[in-house]
Structures are given as structure tokens and as C-alpha cells.
C-alpha positions in Angstrom: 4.3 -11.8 16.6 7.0 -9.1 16.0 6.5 -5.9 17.2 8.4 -2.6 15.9 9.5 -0.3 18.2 7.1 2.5 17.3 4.3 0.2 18.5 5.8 -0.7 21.8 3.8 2.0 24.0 0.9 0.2 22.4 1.6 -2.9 22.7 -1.6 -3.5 25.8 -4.2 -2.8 23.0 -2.0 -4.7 20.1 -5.0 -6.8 18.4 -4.1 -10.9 17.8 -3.8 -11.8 14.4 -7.1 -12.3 11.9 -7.8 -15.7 10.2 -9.6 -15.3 7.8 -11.9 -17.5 6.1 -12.6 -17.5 2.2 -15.7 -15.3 2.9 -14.0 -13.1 5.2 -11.2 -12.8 2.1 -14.1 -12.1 -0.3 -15.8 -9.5 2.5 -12.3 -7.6 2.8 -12.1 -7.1 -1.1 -14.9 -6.0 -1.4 -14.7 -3.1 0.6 -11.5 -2.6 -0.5 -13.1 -2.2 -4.5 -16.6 -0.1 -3.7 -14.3 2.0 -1.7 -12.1 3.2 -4.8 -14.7 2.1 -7.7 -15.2 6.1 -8.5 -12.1 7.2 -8.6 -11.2 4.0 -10.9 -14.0 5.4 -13.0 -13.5 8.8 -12.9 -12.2 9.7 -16.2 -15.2 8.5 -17.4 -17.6 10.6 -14.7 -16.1 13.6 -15.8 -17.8 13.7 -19.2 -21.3 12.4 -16.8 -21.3 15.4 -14.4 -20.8 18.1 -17.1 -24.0 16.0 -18.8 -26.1 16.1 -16.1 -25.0 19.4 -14.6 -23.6 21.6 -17.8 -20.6 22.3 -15.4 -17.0 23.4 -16.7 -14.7 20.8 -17.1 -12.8 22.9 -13.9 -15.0 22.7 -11.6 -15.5 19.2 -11.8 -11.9 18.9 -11.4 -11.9 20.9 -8.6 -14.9 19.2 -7.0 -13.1 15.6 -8.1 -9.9 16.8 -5.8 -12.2 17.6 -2.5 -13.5 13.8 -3.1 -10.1 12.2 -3.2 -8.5 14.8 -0.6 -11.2 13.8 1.8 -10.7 10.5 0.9 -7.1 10.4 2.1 -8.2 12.9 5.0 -10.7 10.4 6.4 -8.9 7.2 5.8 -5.8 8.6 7.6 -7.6 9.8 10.1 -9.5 6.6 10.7 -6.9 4.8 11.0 -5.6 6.2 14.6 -8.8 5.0 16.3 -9.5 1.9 14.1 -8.3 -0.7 16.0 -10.7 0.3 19.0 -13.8 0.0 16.6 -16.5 -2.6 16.0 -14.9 -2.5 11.8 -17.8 -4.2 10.5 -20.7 -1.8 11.8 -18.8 1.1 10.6 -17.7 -0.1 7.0 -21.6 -1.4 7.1 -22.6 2.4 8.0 -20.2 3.7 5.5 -21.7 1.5 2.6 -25.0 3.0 2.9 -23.3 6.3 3.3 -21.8 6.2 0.1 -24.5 3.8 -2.2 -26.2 7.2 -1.3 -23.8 9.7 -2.4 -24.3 7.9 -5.8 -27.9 8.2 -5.8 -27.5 12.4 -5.1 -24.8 12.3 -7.8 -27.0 11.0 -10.1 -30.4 12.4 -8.9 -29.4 16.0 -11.0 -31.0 18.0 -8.3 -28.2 21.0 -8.5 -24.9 21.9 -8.2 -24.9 22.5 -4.5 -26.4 18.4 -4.1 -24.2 17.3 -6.4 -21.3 18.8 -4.5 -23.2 17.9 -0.8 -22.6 13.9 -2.5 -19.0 14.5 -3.1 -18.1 15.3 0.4 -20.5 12.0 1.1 -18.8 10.2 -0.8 -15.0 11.0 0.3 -16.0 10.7 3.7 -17.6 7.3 3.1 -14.5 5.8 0.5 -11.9 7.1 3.2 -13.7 5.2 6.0 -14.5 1.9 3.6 -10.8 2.2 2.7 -9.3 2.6 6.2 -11.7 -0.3 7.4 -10.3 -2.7 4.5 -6.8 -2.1 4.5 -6.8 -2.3 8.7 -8.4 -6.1 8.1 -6.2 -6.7 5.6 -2.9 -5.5 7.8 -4.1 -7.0 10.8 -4.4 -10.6 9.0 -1.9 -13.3 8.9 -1.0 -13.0 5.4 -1.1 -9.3 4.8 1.2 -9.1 1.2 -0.9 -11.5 -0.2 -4.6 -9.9 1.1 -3.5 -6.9 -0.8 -2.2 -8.6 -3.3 -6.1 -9.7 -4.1 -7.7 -6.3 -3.4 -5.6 -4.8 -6.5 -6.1 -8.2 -8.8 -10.4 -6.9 -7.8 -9.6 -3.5 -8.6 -7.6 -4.2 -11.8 -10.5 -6.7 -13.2 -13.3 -4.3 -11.9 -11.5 -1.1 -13.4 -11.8 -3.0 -16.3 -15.0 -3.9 -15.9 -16.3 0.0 -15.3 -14.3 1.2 -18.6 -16.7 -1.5 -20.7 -20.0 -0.7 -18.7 -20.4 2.9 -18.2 -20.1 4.0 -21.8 -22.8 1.7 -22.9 -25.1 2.0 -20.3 -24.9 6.0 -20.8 -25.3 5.3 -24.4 -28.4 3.9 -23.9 -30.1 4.9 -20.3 -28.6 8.3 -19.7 -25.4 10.0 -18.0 -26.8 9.1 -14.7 -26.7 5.8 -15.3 -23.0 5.5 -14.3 -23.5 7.0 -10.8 -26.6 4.4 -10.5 -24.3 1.7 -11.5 -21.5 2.7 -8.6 -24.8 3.0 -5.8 -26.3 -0.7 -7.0 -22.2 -2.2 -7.3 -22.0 -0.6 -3.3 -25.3 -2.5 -2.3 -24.4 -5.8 -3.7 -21.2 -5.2 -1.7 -23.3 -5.5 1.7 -23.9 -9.1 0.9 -20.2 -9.9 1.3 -19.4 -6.9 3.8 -21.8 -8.3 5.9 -19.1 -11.0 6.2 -16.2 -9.1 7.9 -14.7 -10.0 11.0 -16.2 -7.9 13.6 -13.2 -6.5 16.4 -12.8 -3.7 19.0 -10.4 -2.9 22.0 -10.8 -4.6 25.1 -13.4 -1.9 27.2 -10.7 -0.6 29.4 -8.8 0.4 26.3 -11.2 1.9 24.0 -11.3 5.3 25.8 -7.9 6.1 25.7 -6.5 9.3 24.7 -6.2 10.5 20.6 -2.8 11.6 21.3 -1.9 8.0 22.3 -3.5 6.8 19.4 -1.9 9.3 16.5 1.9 8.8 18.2 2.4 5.6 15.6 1.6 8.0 12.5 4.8 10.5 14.0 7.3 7.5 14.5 10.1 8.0 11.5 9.4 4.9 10.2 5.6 5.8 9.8 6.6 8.4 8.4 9.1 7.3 6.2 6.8 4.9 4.5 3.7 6.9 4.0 6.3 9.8 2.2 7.1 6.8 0.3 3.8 5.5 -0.6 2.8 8.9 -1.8 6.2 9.4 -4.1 5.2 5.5 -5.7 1.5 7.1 -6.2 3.3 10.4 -8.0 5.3 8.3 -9.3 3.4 5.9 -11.6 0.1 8.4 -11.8 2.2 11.9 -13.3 1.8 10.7 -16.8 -1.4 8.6 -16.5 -4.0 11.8 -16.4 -2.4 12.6 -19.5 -2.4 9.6 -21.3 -5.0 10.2 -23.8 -2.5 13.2 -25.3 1.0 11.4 -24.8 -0.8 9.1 -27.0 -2.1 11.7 -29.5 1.7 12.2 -29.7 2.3 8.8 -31.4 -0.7 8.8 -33.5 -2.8 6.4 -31.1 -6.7 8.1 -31.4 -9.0 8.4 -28.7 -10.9 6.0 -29.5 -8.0 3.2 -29.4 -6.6 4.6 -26.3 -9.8 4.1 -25.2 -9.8 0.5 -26.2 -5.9 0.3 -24.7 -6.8 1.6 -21.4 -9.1 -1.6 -21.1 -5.7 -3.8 -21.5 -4.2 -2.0 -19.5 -6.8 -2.5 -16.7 -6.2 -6.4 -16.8 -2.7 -5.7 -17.3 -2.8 -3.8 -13.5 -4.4 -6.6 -12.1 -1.2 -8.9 -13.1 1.1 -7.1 -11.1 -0.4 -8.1 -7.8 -0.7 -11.5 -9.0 2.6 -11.7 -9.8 3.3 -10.0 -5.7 1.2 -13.0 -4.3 3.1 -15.4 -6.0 6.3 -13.6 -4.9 4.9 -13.6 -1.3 5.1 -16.9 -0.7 8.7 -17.4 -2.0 10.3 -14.5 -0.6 11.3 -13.5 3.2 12.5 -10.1 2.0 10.3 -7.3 1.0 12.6 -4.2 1.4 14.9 -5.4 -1.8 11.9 -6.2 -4.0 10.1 -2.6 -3.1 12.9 -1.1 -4.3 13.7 -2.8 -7.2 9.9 -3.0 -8.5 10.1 1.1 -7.4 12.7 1.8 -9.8 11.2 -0.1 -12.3 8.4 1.4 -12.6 10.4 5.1 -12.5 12.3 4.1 -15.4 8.8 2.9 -17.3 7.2 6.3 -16.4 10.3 8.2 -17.2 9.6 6.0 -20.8 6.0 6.6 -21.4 6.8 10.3 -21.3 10.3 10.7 -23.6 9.6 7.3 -26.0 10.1 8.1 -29.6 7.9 5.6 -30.7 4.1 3.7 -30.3 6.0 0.3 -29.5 7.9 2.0 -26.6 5.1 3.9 -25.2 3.3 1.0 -25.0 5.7 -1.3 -23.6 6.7 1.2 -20.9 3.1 1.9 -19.8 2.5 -1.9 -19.3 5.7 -1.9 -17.3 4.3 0.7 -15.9 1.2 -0.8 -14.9 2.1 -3.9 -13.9 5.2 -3.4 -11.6 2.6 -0.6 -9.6 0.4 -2.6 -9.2 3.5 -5.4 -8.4 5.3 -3.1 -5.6 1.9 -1.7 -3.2 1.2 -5.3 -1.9 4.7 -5.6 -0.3 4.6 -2.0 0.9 1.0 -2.5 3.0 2.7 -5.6 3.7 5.8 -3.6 5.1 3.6 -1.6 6.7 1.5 -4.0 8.8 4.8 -5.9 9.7 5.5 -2.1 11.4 2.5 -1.3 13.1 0.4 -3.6 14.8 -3.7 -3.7 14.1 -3.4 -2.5 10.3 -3.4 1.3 11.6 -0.3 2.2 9.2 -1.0 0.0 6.4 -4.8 2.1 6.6 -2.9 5.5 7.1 -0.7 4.3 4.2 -3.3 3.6 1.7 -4.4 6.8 2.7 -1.2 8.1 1.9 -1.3 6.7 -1.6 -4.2 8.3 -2.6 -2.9 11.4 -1.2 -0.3 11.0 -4.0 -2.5 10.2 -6.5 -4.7 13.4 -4.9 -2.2 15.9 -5.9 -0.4 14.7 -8.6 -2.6 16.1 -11.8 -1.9 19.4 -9.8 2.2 18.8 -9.9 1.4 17.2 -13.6 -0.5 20.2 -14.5 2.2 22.8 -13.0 5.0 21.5 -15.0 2.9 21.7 -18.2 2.2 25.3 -17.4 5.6 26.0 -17.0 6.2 25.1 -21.0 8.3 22.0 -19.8 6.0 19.3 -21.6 5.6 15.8 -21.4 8.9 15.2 -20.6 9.7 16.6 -17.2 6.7 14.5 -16.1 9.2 11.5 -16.6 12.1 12.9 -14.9 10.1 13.9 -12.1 8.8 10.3 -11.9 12.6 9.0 -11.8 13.2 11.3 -8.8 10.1 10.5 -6.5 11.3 6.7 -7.2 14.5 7.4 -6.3 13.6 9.2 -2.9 10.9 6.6 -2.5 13.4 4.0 -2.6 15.9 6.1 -0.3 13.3 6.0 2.5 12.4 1.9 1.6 15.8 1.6 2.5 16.0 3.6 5.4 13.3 1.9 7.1 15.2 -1.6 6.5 18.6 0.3 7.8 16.6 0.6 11.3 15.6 -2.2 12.3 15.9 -6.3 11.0 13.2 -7.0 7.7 10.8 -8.9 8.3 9.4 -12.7 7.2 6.9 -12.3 4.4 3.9 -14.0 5.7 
């Protein structure tokens, strides 16, 4: 198999290939959704805590940003030693882990608990998230693996944005956190599945510092900036949605009932990636191109003069994310052998998606409005696609699988 030159000093401990069965498909996307089904569903948890907890609207923020910054802590962190573990016990571990971060969420036992099952739970979606996208990268068809994790996490978005305001209707806020822990334990049935690999003995005490060199390589590093800037990128104007939307006379309620669409609408971009996968041996040109389409979309959403536009330019939007991060992890397992920097770049990309209501939020502040939000989305998918590029100019692109 080809090997990149920032994997060469590893190439002893490079891992074969994974085939993987239907089940082991089924086990790998599974992991992949539990580990992100929270912060799919977060807009809707906010309203939950403050129920169940009568906290401010900021601190929950501010205890949402610790999840998802541990999150992207743990899973790039994982992701140096992941090739050297048994990856089923530990997403195994991890599921219980988080099914009971759910169950303190929802138990209503106090702030300090409540916060104690925030840092559970980013600990526990990091390491589910690392162990998925590893599998995933280390398989012989890696654009079209992750291609099928976002089609799951489109259709179960979707799912979660029908579910949880009728189950709290009717049992409670807590029923929504219950709903994430029972969604986890059915995941074990599948989990269970996952293709169980380690290091050779003589290779899984090496050093850390041999293990973290791939993440310091300039391509590494190139393409986790990059992931990040796509994650800005296409998430600036979506925590804001609800008011862009205000704007054009759209009420909550029926943005309510649009962001449903739009959750099956982000499942058709990967669809559309693993149907590109098969008939394309160039991923570099269509990261870029799908990059700067979905730039000029958010750049649209946020200066449309009109409902038809807004719409059309968030579905754009949507899709062509949801088109371009397939091909990336793809790019990224073609770089680094064993999945370790398509798991550091997923961590990455929720890094992005970590910090953007903060950048979001600053350029609001600042009196700029809505606006600035789009231009600052044309100019992370511009750099994003600079360093795309870059990593093609150094070195021959590689067969999509």
C-alpha cells in the first residue's frame, strides 16, 4: 500500500489493511453516530439542562464548550497511541462510559453532577470518535466508510430533532438525555462487532514521542488546519440560524420544521461522495472545489436578500459539507497509515466546530452582524483550499479506493 513520507519512521508498526464485513461496516457507524449524537442534538439540550437545572443559558454554553473541547482533546490525543490498542475493548469501555454520562445528565442531582457527566461524556465521544474514524481510515475503502458514517449521522440528526421534543413533551426534560444513554446501549449490539487490532508486542511499548511525530509532519498539519477552517467554515452561520431566519420572516417554529430537511438534506452530501468515490482517482480537485462551494453558500446564507436564497444557499450549504469531509478523512488515511490522522482529523473538525460560536459570537459583538459571518466563511475556504492544495503540491495524489 502507499506510504507518505511522514509515516516512513513508522512504517515497522504500519497496520495491514481492514476488510470489513457488512457487520463490521454497521459496527464502525455506529460508533461513529453515539459518539456525536449530543452534540447533533444539542440545540435541543440546551433548553433540557436549564429545565432540569434552572441554569443560565451561559453557563450551559460554557459547560457545552468543555464537552466538545474535550471531545477534540481526547480524540486527538487518542489517536497517537491508537494503532497499538485492542480498538474494540476500548470503544466497548467508552460506550458504557458515556451511556452513563447520560444517565448523570439526566439524573438532576446538581450542578456539580451535571457538570462531573459533561467531562464523562467528552472524554468518552473523543475516544468513541478516535476509535471509529481510526477503523474507518485503516480500511480498504476509507472515502466511502465515511461517506456512510455522515449519511447515519444526517438520518439520525434527523431522527433526534423529531424525537426529543415529543418525548419531553410528554415524559419530562430528562427524557432526552435517557434517550442518548438507551440509543449508546443499543450501540453495543453492533460495537460488539468491530474488528479487534493492536501492535505487534514488541511494538506496543514504544515511546509517545515516536507516536505523536506523524501529528507534526507539515502535511498533518496542513490538513487538520484545513479540516478545522471547513468546520468554521460551514458552522459560523449555523448557531445562528434560527435569527438569520427571523431576518426573512421564517418563525421559529418553521425553522424548526426546516432544520428537519435540512438534516436529510446533510445526509445527501455523503451520498453523493460515495458515489463520487468510486468514479474518481482524484480527491485533492474535488476537496477544493466542494470547499469553495460551500464558502460561497455560507457567504449566501448570511448576505441573501431574500427567503428563496437563504434557503437555497443553506442546502448548498449542507449538502456540499457534508459532500467534501468523506474525501478529506479519505486524504487523510491515504497520508498516514492505521487511521491515526484521519482520527486526529476528525478531532480537528470538531475543534472547528468547538470554537466557532466563540468567533461567530465575537464578530456579532463587534456590531459587524450577520454579514461578516459570510465573509469570514469565504476566507477560511479559501485558506482551507490553499493548504488542500499544498498537500497535493508535495507529494503524487493518491487512487481513491
Amino acid at each position: 500500500m502507499p506510504v507518505s513520507p511522514d509515516a516512513a519512521n513508522d512504517r515497522h508498526a504500519e497496520p495491514a489493511k481492514l476488510d470489513l464485513s457488512l457487520l463490521g461496516v454497521l459496527s464502525v457507524m455506529a460508533l461513529a453516530v453515539i459518539a456525536e449524537a449530543s452534540v447533533y442534538a444539542m440545540p435541543l439540550l440546551v433548553g433540557e439542562v436549564i429545565a432540569i437545572y434552572r441554569l443560565q443559558e451561559g453557563t450551559v454554553g460554557l459547560l457545552i464548550s468543555l464537552q466538545i473541547a474535550l471531545v477534540s482533546i481526547t480524540a486527538i490525543a487518542v489517536s497517537a497511541r491508537i494503532h497499538r490498542l485492542n480498538v474494540r475493548t476500548v470503544a466497548l469501555a467508552a460506550i458504557v462510559m458515556l451511556a452513563a454520562s447520560h444517565v448523570l445528565a439526566a439524573s438532576g442531582f446538581g450542578v456539580a453532577v451535571f457538570a462531573a457527566s459533561r467531562v464523562l461524556c467528552g472524554i468518552a465521544e473523543g475516544v468513541c470518535m478516535a476509535v471509529a474514524a481510526a477503523v474507518a481510515g485503516q480500511s480498504r475503502n476509507p472515502d466511502r466508510i465515511f461517506a456512510n458514517i455522515w449519511i447515519a449521522l444526517g438520518l439520525m440528526a434527523a431522527v433526534l430533532y423529531l424525537a426529543i421534543p415529543r418525548l419531553s413533551e410528554i415524559y419530562g426534560p430528562q427524557s432526552a438525555f435517557l434517550l442518548l444513554a438507551a440509543l449508546t446501549l443499543l450501540s453495543l449490539a453492533a460495537v460488539i462487532r468491530l474488528p479487534s487490532r493492536r501492535a505487534p508486542p514488541s511494538d506496543a511499548a514504544a515511546p509517545m514521542l515516536q507516536d505523536v511525530k506523524f501529528l507534526l509532519a507539515r502535511r498533518s498539519l496542513y490538513l487538520m488546519i484545513a479540516v478545522a477552517l471547513i468546520a468554521i467554515c460551514n458552522n459560523g452561520f449555523f448557531f445562528f440560524s434560527v435569527s438569520i431566519a427571523a431576518d426573512h420572516g421564517i418563525s421559529v417554529v418553521r425553522m424548526g420544521e426546516i432544520m428537519v430537511v435540512m438534516a436529510f438534506a446533510a445526509a445527501l452530501g455523503p451520498a453523493l461522495a460515495r458515489f463520487a468515490a468510486t468514479r474518481t482517482r482524484r480527491r485533492v480537485p474535488v476537496i477544493v472545489t466542494g470547499t469553495m462551494v460551500s464558502g460561497v453558500s455560507a457567504y449566501l446564507v448570511t448576505n441573501s436578500d431574500g427567503e428563496i436564497v437563504f434557503l437555497i444557499a443553506m442546502a448548498l450549504a449542507v449538502i456540499s459539507y457534508g459532500f467534501v469531509l468523506p474525501f478529506v478523512m479519505g486524504l487523510a488515511s491515504a497520508l498516514v497509515s492505521g487511521g491515526r490522522l484521519a482520527s486526529a482529523g476528525r478531532g480537528a473538525q470538531n475543534l472547528g466546530s468547538a470554537i466557532t460560536p466563540g468567533i461567530s459570537g465575537v464578530i456579532l459583538l463587534s456590531g459587524l452582524g450577520y454579514s461578516a459571518i459570510g465573509f469570514v466563511a469565504i476566507a477560511c475556504a479559501l485558506v482551507a483550499s490553499l493548504l488542500i492544495f499544498l498537500i497535493r503540491d508535495n507529494g503524487p495524489d493518491l487512487p481513491a479506493p
